[in-house]
C-alpha positions in Angstrom: 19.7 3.1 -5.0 19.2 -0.5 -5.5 18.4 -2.1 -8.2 14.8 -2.2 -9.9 12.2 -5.0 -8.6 10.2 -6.4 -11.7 6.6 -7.2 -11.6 5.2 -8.9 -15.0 1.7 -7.4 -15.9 0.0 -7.2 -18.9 -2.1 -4.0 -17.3 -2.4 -2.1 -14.5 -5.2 -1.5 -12.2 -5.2 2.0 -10.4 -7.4 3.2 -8.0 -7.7 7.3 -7.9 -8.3 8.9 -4.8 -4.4 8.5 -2.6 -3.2 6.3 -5.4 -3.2 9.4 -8.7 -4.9 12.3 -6.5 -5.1 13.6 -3.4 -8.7 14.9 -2.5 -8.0 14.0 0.7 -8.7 18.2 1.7 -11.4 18.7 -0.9 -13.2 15.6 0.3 -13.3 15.8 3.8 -15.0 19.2 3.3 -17.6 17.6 2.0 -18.5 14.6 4.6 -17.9 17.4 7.3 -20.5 19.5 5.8 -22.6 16.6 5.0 -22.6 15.6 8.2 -23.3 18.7 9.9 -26.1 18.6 7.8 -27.7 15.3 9.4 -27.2 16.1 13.0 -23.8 13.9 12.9 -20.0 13.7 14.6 -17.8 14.9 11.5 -14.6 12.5 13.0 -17.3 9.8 13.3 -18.2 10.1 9.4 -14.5 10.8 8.4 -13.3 7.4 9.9 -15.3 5.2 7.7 -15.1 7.0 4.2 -11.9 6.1 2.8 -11.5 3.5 0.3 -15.2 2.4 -0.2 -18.2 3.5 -2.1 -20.2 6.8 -0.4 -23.3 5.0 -0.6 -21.9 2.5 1.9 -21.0 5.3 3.9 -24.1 6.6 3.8 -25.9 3.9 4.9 -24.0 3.4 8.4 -25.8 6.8 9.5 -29.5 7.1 7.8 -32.5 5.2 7.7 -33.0 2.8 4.6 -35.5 5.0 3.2 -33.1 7.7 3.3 -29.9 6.5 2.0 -30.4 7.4 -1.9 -31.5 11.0 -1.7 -28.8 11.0 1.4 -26.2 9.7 -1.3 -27.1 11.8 -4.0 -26.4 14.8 -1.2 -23.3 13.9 -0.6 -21.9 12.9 -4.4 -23.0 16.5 -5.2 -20.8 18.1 -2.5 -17.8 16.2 -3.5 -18.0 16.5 -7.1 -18.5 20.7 -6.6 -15.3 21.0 -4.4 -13.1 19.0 -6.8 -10.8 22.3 -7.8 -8.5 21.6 -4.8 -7.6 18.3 -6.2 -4.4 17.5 -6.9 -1.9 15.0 -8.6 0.3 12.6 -6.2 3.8 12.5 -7.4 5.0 11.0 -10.6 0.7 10.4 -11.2 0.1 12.4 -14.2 3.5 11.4 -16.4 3.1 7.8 -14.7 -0.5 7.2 -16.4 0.7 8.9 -19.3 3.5 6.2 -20.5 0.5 3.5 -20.1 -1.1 2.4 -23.7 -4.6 2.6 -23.3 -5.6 -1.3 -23.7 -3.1 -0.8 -20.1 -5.0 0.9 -18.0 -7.7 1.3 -15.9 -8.8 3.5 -13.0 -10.6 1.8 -10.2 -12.3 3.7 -7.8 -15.3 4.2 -5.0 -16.1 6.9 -6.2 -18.8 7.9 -8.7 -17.8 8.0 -12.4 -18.3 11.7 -12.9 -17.0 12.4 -9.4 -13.4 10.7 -10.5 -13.7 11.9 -14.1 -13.9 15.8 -12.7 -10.9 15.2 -10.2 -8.7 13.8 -12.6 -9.2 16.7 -14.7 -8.3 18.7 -11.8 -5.2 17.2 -11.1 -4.0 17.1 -14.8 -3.8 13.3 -15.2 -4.7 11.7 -18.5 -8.7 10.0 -18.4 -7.9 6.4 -19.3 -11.0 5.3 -21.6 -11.6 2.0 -18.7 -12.8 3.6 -15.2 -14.7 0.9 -13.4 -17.2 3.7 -10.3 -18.9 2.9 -8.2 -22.3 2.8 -10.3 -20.6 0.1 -12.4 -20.5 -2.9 -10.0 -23.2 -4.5 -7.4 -21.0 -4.6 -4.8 -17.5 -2.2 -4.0 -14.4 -2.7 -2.3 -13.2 -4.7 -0.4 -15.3 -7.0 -2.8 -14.0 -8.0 -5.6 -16.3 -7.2 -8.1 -14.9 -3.9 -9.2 -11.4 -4.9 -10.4 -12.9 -8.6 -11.8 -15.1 -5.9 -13.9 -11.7 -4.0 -14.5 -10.0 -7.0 -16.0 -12.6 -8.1 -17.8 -12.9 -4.7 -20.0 -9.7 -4.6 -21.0 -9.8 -8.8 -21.8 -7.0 -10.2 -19.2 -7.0 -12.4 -16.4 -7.4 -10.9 -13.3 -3.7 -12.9 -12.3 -2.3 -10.5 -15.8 -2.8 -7.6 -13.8 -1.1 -5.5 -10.9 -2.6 -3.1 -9.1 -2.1 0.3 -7.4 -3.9 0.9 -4.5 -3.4 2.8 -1.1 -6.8 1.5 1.5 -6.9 -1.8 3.2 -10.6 -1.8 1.7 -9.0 -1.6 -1.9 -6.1 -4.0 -1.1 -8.5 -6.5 0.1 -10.8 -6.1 -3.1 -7.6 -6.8 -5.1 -6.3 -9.7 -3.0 -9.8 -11.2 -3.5 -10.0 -11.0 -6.9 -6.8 -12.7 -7.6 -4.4 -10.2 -9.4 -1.1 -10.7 -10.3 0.4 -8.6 -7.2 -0.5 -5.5 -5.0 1.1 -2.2 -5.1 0.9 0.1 -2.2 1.2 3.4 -2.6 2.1 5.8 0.6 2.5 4.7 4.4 -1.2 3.9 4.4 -0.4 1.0 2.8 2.3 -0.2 4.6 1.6 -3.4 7.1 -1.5 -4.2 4.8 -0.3 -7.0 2.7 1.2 -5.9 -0.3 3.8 -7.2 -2.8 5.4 -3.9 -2.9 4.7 -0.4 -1.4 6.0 2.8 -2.4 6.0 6.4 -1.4 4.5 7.5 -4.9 4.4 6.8 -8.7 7.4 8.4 -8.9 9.1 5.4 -8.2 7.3 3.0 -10.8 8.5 3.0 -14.4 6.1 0.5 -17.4 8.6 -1.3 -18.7 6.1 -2.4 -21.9 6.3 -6.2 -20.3 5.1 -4.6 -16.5 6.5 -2.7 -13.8 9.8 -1.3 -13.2 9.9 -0.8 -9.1 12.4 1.5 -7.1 13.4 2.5 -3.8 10.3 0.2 -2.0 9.7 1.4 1.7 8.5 -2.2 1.6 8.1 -5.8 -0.4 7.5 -9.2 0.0 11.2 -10.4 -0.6 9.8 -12.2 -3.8 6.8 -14.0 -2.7 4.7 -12.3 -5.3 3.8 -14.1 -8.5 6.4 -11.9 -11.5 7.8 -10.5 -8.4 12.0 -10.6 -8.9 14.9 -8.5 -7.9 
């Protein structure tokens, strides 16, 4: 094992979905009964949901006039198969060592809808989830972890983030954090300071994060980024 990489963060920034839970299973139930539902290719649907807001989603397949109650359809069958959820490695005692003015979950999904799988998967709530209902515009925009940093009072450039989508990456990279971490091989390639196979391998340090065993990094490019 070599020896830890150090990224200086006042906070961190996680998204939920691949990042502290797998729903992956759970969740593609849903779309593929969704999408049975409107007359619609299951794979088709699939493709685009990960990593942005349903209602995004959504729209790509019904008429305008259709896309709230079509929405609504589809938030309900997600959040009523969230008992198959479960915790990625490290996830649960991870977001546990984090003090709460720390921490904040990130996600696509609605509020209620990441709340529930959470709970399913055992992980701690942090009091500062930024859903989907809480910002005009989701990943890969910025908007949702500018609104993350500015609940918990940092700078945007104070905080690193966790994330595992290119859309979520992006959304990061755009709104100027202190570095990227990727978590699994869906992150790999996509532009992050760091990558990892799970929160197993991150340690808060108090003063930021303690990295091990990277599958990838950026050699110290990042800003706090050292070996």
């Amino acid at each position: 094992m070599t020896d830890p990489l150090h990224l200086t963060a006042a906070a961190v920034l996680l998204d939920n979905d691949g990042v502290l839970v797998d729903s992956k299973e759970s969740g593609e139930v849903a779309w593929r009964t969704w999408a049975v539902r409107h007359g619609l290719d299951p794979e088709a649907v699939i493709a685009l949901v990960h990593g942005v807001r349903s209602r995004e989603t959504v729209a790509r397949f019904v008429p305008p006039e259709q896309v709230d109650a079509a929405t609504a359809e589809i938030d309900g069958l997600e959040l009523a198969s969230t008992a198959g959820t479960v915790a990625i490695p490290g996830a649960a005692a991870f977001v546990a060592t984090l003090p709460e003015p720390a921490r904040a979950v990130v996600t696509s999904a609605p509020q209620a809808l990441a709340v529930a799988r959470l709970r399913s998967a055992g992980i701690p709530v942090p009091a500062t989830i930024v859903a989907s209902e809480d910002v005009t515009r989701g990943k890969p925009a910025p908007d949702p972890y500018l609104a993350a940093a500015a609940r918990l009072h940092l700078a945007p450039a104070a905080c690193v983030v966790l994330e595992d989508s290119a859309s979520g990456i992006r959304a990061a990279r755009a709104a100027g954090v202190g570095a990227v971490v990727g978590i699994g091989a869906s992150a790999l390639g996509q532009g992050c300071d760091v990558v990892v196979a799970d929160l197993e391998h991150l340690r808060w340090s108090g003063r930021g994060l303690a990295v091990t065993d990277p599958l990838e990094h950026a050699g110290g490019a990042a800003p706090g980024l050292a070996g």
